[in-house]
VMD Tcl script that draws the C-alpha trace (Angstrom):
set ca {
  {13.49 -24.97 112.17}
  {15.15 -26.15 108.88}
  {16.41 -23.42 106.82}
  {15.48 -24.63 103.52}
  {14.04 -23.22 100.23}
  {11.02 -25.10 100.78}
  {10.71 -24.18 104.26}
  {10.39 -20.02 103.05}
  {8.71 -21.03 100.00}
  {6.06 -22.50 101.85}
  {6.07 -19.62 104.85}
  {5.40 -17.32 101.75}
  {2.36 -18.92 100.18}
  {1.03 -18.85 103.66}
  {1.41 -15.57 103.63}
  {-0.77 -14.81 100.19}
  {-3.16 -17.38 101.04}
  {-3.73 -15.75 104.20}
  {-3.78 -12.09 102.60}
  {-5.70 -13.06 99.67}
  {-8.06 -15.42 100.88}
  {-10.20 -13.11 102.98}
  {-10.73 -10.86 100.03}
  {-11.70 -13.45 97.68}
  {-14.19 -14.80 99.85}
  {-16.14 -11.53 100.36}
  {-16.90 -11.54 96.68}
  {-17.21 -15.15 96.56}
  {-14.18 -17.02 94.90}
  {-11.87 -19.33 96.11}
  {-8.44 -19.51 96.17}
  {-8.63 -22.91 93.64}
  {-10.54 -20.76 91.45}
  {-8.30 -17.87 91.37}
  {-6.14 -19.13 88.57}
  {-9.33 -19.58 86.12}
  {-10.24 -16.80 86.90}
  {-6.65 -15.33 85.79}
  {-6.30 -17.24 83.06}
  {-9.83 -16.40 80.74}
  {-9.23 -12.95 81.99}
  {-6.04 -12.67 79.92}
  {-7.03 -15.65 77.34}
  {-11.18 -14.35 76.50}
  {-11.95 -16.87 74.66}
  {-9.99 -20.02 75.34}
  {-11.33 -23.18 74.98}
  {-11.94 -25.80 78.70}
  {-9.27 -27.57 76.84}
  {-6.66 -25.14 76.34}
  {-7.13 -23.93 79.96}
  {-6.49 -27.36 81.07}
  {-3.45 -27.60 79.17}
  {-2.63 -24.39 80.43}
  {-3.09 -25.36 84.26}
  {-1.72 -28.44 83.87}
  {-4.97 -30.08 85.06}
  {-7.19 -32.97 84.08}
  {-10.51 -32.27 82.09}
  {-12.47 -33.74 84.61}
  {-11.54 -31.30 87.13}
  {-11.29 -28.37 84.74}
  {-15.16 -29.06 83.84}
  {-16.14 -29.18 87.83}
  {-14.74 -26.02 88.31}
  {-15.75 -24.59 85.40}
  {-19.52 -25.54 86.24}
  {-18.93 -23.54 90.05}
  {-17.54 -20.46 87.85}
  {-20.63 -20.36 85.77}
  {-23.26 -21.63 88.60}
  {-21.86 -18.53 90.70}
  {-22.12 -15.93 87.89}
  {-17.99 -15.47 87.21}
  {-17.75 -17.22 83.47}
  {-20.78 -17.59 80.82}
  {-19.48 -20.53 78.20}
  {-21.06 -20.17 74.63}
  {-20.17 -22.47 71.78}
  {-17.27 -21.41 69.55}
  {-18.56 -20.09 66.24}
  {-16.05 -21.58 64.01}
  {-16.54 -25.55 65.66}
  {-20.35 -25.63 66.67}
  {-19.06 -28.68 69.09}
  {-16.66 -26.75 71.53}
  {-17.00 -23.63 73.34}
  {-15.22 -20.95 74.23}
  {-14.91 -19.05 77.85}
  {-14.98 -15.76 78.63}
  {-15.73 -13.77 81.99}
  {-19.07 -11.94 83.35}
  {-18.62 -8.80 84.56}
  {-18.71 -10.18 88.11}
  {-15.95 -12.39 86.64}
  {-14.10 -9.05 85.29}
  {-14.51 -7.82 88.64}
  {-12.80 -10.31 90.29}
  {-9.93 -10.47 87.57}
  {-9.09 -7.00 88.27}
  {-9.67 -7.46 91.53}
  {-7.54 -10.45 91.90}
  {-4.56 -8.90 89.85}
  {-4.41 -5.92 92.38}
  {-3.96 -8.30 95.20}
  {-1.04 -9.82 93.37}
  {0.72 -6.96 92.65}
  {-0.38 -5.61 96.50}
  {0.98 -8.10 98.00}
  {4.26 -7.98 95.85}
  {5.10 -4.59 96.93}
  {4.15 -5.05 100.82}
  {6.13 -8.60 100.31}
  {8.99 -6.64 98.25}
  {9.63 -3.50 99.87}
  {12.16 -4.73 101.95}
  {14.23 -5.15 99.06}
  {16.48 -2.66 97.27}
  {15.30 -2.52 93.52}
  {18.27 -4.23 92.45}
  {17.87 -7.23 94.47}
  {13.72 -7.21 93.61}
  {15.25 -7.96 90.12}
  {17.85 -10.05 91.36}
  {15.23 -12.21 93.35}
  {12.28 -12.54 90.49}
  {15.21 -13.69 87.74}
  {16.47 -16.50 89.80}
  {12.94 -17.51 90.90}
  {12.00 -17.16 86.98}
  {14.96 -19.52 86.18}
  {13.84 -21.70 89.00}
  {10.68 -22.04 87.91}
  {11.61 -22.12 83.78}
  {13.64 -25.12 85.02}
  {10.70 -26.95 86.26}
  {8.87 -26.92 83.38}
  {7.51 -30.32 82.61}
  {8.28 -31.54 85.42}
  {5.40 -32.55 88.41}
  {6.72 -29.46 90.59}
  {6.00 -26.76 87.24}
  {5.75 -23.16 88.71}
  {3.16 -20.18 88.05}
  {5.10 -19.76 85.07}
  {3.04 -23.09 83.86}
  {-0.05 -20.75 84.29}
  {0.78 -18.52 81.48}
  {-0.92 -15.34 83.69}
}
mol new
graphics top color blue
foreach p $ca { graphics top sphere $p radius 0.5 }
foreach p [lrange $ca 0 end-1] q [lrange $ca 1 end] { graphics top cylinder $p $q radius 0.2 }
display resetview
């Protein structure tokens, strides 16, 4: 097998799509949906628009899946008091739920995925992965950093 960046990059979302994905679906989310999800947890509020800027995804899209969120109880949208023609987004509690619940697996599966690693080289590893993914930005390849969770 090739040893390449790409090659472990891609082993490793694998792996968190495999260790997430089960727990999402019990309560009903999908993995395209976690990042919305993410995002109005830690931006209550936002606008669709900002979220697609944030995502780096077309409105369109952004809409559809805003329209599963609220059709399966997650987000409630309400229009935003200070411009009666766009709304704002923020989570149900089932929504808040599966924030919380959706942070915990990150950081879950960072420390079964890290502990390996001496703390030094933990740091070591998120900093150049940071820079990597700083790098990108702009670019078609952008990183979570792009997410702004």
């Amino acid at each position: 097998m090739i040893r390449s960046f790409a090659y472990f990059i891609t082993l490793l979302r694998k792996d968190f799509a495999e260790y997430c994905g089960r727990k999402l679906e019990e309560i009903g989310l999908s993995q395209g949906l976690l990042f919305f999800i993410l995002y109005i947890g830690k931006h209550p509020g936002c606008s669709p628009r900002e979220l697609a800027v944030a995502l780096k995804m077309d409105s369109g899209h952004v809409a559809r899946s805003l329209t599963r969120l609220e059709q399966a109880g997650f987000i409630f949208q309400k229009l935003n008091p200070r411009d009666r023609r766009a709304h704002i987004l923020e989570l149900t509690a089932k929504g808040r739920e599966a924030f919380d619940l959706s942070h915990a697996l990150f950081f879950q599966w960072d420390r079964e995925i890290l502990s390996g690693l001496e703390p030094e080289e933990r740091q070591i590893l998120l900093s150049l992965l940071e820079r990597l993914t700083e790098d990108r930005r702009g670019t078609c390849g952008e990183g979570a950093s792009g997410h702004g969770l």
